[in-house]
Each structure stands twice: as C-alpha cells, then as structure tokens.
C-alpha positions in Angstrom: 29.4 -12.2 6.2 26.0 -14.1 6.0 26.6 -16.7 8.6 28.3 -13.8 10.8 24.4 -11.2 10.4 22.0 -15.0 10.8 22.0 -15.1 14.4 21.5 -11.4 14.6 19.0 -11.8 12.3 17.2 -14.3 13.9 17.2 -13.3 17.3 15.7 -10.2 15.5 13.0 -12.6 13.9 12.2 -13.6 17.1 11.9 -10.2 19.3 9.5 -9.4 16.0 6.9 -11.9 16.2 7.5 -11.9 20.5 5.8 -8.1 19.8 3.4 -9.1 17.6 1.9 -12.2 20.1 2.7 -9.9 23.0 0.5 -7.0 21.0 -2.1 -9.5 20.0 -2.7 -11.1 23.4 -2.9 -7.7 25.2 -6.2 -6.4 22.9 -7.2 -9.9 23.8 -7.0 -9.3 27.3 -8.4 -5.9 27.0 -11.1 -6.9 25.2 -12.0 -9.8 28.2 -11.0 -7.5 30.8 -14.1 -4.8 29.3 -16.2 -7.6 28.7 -16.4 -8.7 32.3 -16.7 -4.6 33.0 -19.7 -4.5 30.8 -21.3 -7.5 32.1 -20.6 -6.8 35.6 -22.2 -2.9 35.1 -25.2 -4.2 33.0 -26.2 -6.5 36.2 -25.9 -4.0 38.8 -29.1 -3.0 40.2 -27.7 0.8 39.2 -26.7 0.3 36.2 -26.6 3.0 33.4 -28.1 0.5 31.4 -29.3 -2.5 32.8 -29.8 -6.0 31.0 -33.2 -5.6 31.7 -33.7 -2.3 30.5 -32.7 -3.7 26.6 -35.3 -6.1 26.6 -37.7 -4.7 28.3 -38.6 -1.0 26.3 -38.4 0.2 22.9 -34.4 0.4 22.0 -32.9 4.1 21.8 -30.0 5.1 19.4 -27.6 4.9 22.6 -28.9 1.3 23.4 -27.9 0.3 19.9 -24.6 1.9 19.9 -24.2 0.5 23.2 -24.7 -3.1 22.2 -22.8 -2.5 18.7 -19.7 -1.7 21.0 -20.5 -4.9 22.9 -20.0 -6.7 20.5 -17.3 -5.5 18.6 -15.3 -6.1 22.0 -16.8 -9.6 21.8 -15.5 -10.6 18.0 -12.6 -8.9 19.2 -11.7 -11.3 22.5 -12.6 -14.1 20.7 -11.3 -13.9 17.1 -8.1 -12.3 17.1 -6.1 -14.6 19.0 -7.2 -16.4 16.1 -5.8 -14.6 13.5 -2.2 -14.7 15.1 -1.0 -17.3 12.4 -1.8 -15.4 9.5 -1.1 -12.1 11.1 2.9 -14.1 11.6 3.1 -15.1 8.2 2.3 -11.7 7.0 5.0 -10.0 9.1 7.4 -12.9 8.0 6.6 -11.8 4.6 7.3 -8.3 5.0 10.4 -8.6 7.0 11.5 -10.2 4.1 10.5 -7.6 1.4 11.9 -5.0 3.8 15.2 -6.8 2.9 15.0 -6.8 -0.4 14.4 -2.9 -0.3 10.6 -3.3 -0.5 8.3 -1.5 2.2 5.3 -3.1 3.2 2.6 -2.0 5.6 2.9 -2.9 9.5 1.2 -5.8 10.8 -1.1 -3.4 12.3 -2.7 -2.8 9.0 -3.4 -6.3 8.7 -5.4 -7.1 11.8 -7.1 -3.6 11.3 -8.5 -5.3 8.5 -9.9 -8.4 10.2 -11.0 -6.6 13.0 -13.0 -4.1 10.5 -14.9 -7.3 9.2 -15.7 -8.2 12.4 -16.9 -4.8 12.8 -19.5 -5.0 10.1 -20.4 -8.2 11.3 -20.7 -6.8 15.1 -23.2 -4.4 13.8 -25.6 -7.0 11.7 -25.7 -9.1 14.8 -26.7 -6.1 17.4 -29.4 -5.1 14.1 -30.2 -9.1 14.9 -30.2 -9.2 18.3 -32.3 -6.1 17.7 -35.8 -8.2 15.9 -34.9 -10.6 17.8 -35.6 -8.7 20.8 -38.8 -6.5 19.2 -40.0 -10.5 18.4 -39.7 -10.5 22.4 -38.0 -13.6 21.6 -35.2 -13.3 24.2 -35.0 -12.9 27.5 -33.6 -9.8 29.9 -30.2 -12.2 29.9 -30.4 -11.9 25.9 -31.3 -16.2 26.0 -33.6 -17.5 23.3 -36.6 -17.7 24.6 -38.3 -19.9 22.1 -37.3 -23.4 22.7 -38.2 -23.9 18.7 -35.4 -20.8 17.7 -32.8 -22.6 20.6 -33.1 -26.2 19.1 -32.9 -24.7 15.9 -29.6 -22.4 16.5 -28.4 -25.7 17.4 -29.2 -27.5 14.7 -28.4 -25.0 12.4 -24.9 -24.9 13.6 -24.0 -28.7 13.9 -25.2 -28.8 10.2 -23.4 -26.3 8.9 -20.0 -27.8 10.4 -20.7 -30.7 7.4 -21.1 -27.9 4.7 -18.5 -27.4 1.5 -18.8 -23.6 2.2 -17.4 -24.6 6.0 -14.9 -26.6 4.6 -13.8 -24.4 2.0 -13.0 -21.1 4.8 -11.5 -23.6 7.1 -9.6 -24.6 4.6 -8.1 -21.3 3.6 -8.0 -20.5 7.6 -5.7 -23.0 8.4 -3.0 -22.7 5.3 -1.6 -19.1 5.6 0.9 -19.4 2.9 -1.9 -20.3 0.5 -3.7 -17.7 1.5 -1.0 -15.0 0.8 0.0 -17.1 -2.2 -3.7 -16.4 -3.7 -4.6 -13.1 -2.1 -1.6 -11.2 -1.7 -1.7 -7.8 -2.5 0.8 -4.7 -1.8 1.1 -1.4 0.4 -1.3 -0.5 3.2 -4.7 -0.9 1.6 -3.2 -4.1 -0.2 -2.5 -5.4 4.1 -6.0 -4.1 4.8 -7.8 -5.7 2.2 -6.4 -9.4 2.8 -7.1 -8.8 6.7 -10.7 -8.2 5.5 -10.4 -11.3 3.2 -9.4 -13.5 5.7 -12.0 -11.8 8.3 -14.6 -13.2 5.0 -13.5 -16.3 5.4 -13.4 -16.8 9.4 -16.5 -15.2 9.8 -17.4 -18.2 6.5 -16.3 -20.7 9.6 -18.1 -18.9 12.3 -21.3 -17.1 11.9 -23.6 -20.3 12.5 -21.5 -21.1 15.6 -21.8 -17.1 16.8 -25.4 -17.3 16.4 -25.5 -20.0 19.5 -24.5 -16.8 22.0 -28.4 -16.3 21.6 -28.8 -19.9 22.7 -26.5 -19.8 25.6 -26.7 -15.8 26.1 -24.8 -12.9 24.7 -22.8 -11.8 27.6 -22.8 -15.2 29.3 -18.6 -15.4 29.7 -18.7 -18.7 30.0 -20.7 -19.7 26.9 -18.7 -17.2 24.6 -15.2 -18.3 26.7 -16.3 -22.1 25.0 -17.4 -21.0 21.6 -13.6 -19.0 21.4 -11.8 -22.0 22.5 -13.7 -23.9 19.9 -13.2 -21.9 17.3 -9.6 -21.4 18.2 -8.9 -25.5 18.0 -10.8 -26.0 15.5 -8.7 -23.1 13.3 -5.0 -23.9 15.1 -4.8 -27.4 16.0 -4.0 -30.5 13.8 -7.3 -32.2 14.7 -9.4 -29.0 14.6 -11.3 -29.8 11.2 -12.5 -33.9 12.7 -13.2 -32.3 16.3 -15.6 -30.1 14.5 -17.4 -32.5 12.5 -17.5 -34.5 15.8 -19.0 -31.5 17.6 -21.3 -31.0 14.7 -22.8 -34.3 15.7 -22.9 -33.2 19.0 -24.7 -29.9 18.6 -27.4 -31.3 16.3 -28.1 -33.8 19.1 -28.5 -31.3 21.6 -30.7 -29.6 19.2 -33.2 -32.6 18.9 -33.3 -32.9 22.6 -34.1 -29.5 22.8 -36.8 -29.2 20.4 -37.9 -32.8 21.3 -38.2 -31.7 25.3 -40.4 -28.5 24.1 -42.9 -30.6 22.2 
C-alpha cells in the first residue's frame, strides 16, 4: 500500500514545490518588470514625477509614498528569490503535518512575512533616502554625491562582510532546517512570524550591502541587478560565505580609492 501511494506522492511533491518556484519567480518578474516601468516613467521628460523633481523641491506626502512603493518593489525583486529555500522547507514541513492530520498555514503566509520585514525596512530607507536628500547629498539620479559618504558606503559594507553579526544571519540564512528547528512556530501567525524572523536575519546579511544603491544609484537596474545576484550567491551557493569575504576585500578597496581620489 505504501510503495503503491510513493510515486503518487512524489510526483505530488514535485507539482508542489513546481508552484511554489513558479509563484515565487512570477512576483519576481513582476516586481523587475514595474521596476523598469518606474524607472522608465521617472526619466521621461513628462513624467508624473520626475527623478529630478525628488531632489530638487521640498518632498510632498505623495513623493514619499511614491518612493516607499519604490522600494518595497525593489526588496521585493531582489530578496525573494532569495527566500525560496526556506520558503521549500516550510511547505515540505507542512505537507508533512498535513499527513499526519495537522493543518498548517499556506506558504503564502510565510513569504508574507518576509516580504512585511522588507516592508518596514522599505520605509526606513525612503525616511533615509529622505535626509539624505534634504542634506542635498544626492543627486537628481539619487547617487551620493559626497565622494566622503560614497567611499564610506563602501567601506562600511566590505567591513561589515568580516563582522560576527554577518556571520551569525548568514549562518542561519543558509541552514533552513536549523532554522525551523529553532524558530518553528504553528498556525498562520506562527508562518508569519518565522517569515518575519528570517526577513531579521536577511536583512542582518544585507542592510550594509543595500546601503551601496546610494553609491551606485537607487533605480540604477544595473547596480541593484548586481547587488541581487550577490546577495543571492552569497545566501544559495556553496562558496557564497568565502566569495563574500573576498568581495569584502574588494569593496573596502574601492572605497579607499574613492575617498583617496577625492582628497
């Protein structure tokens, strides 16, 4: 009876986490496809509102939502296809409590979680990118203006890739069953909360490295293209945790040429 329900079973297994990859890398797409929307509209001499018009007059309430949203799209494109790991484990888990007679939220409720924490961070960067701006330290392309604050992004971020703190999220970032193991916690505000926890500790890897998108610029597609495919090999790939110590080295570097150029 077992052996006759296993390949059943795992062809079901398979159409399962199919959806959920399928599901995951269309918000992806969405989110790049209204990224290269936004930054398409904000340089068009007709825009509602213009790249130039953010960094050039006081900021309105709509200005601030608008660049909230932009950024919540952004953290959205680059971190979820992150999160697909952990967001498999989880509906590995549940398929498996759903057998048991258990019912456990949807995998949905999980990567609402992480994207919520992304959320709150979207909205303490656009409050950065906000003084930052008032400090009429960046330009109408949101780029640092101040050599000093570009070097020192730099910096900032190839030193932190050395930190235990670094270490420590990576750590948890790349081990899903650990992570379940230590945070698990039932029904659908038990899936929210660890999708918020393991936001914490991604955005624990990443907020020094998302602070360089005011080095290279904010809706520069390249620039945050190369920051997501870092982050995502240095979170999925064997090598990921050397190659970012290596790029640590590499970032402080730039840093001292940057600062050294300005002075």
């Amino acid at each position: 009876m077992t052996e006759s329900r296993g390949p059943g079973l795992d062809r079901l297994h398979r159409r399962d986490r199919l959806a959920i990859l399928i599901a995951l890398a269309g918000v992806t797409l969405l989110a790049w496809a209204t990224l290269l929307e936004m930054s398409l509209d904000m340089a068009a001499p007709n825009a509602a509102v213009p790249m130039e018009w953010i960094t050039m007059k006081s900021w309105t309430a709509t200005d601030f939502v608008f660049m909230f949203l932009m950024w919540v799209i952004m953290m959205v494109g680059m971190m979820v296809p992150t999160a697909a790991p952990m967001t498999l484990v989880y509906a590995a888990v549940a398929r498996k409590a759903a057998k048991q007679g258990a019912v456990l939220a949807p995998a949905g409720a999980f990567v609402g979680g992480y994207v919520l924490l992304w959320c709150v961070f979207s909205l303490v960067a656009t409050a950065l990118q906000w003084g930052l701006d008032r400090a009429a330290l960046l330009s109408p392309g949101m780029v640092a203006t101040s050599p000093a604050l570009g070097g020192g992004l730099l910096i900032a971020a190839g030193l932190y890739q050395f930190t235990p703190l670094k270490a420590s999220c990576l750590q948890h970032c790349r081990a899903p069953a650990r992570f379940f193991a230590q945070h698990w916690r039932p029904g659908f505000w038990g899936a929210l909360r660890m999708g918020a926890v393991h936001g914490a500790f991604c955005l624990g890897c990443c907020w020094v490295l998302m602070g360089l998108l005011f080095f290279g610029g904010v809706m520069n597609l390249l620039w945050i293209a190369g920051i997501a495919v870092f982050v995502l090999v240095e979170k999925l790939l064997p090598f990921g945790a050397a190659g970012g110590r290596a790029a640590g080295i590499a970032l402080m570097a730039c840093g001292l040429v940057v600062l050294f150029r300005w002075s």
